[in-house]
TORPAZA-609019 format. One line per field, with one value per residue (C-alpha): residue in three letters; chain; z negated, y, x negated. Coordinates in Angstrom, 3 decimals, always signed. Layout:
residues N
res <- ALA	...
chain <- A	...
Z <- Z	...
Y <- Y	...
X <- X	...
This chain:
residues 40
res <- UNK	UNK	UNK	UNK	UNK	UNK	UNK	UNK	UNK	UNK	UNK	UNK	UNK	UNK	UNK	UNK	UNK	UNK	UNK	UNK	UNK	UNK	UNK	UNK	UNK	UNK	UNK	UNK	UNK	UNK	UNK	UNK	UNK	UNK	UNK	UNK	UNK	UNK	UNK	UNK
chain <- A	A	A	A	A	A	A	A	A	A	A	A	A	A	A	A	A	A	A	A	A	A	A	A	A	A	A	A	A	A	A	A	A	A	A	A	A	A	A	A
Z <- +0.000	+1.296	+4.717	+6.099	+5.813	+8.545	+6.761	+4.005	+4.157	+3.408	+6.237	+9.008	+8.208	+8.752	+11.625	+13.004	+13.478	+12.537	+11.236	+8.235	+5.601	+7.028	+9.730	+12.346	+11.280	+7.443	+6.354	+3.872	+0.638	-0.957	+1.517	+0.934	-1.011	+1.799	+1.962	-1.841	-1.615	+1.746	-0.043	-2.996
Y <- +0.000	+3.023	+4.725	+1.739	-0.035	+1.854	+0.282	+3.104	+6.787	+7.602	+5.180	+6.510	+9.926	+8.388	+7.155	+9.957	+7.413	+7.597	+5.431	+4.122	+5.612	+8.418	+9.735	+12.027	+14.444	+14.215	+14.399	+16.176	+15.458	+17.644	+19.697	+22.919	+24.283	+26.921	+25.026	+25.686	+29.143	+30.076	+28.474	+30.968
X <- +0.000	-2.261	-2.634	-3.720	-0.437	+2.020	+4.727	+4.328	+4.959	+1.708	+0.692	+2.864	+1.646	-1.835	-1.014	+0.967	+4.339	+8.139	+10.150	+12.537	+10.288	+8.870	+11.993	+11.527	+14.196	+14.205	+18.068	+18.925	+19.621	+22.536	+24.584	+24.439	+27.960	+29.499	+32.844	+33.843	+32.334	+35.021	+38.078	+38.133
């Protein structure tokens, strides 16, 4: 488990490669809250 293994995070960094641990487009964690905000 290190940058040697490109199954890691770390690794795929290394490595310069996406995939299920390290994604392309990072989604997001917690929505921003705009839709509670325009209700009121």
């Amino acid at each position: 488990m290190g940058r040697g293994d490109k199954k890691t995070k770390k690794g795929k960094i290394a490595s310069g490669s996406f995939g299920k641990s390290r994604p392309a487009k990072p989604a997001a964690k917690k929505a921003a809250p705009k839709k509670d905000a325009a209700k009121k």
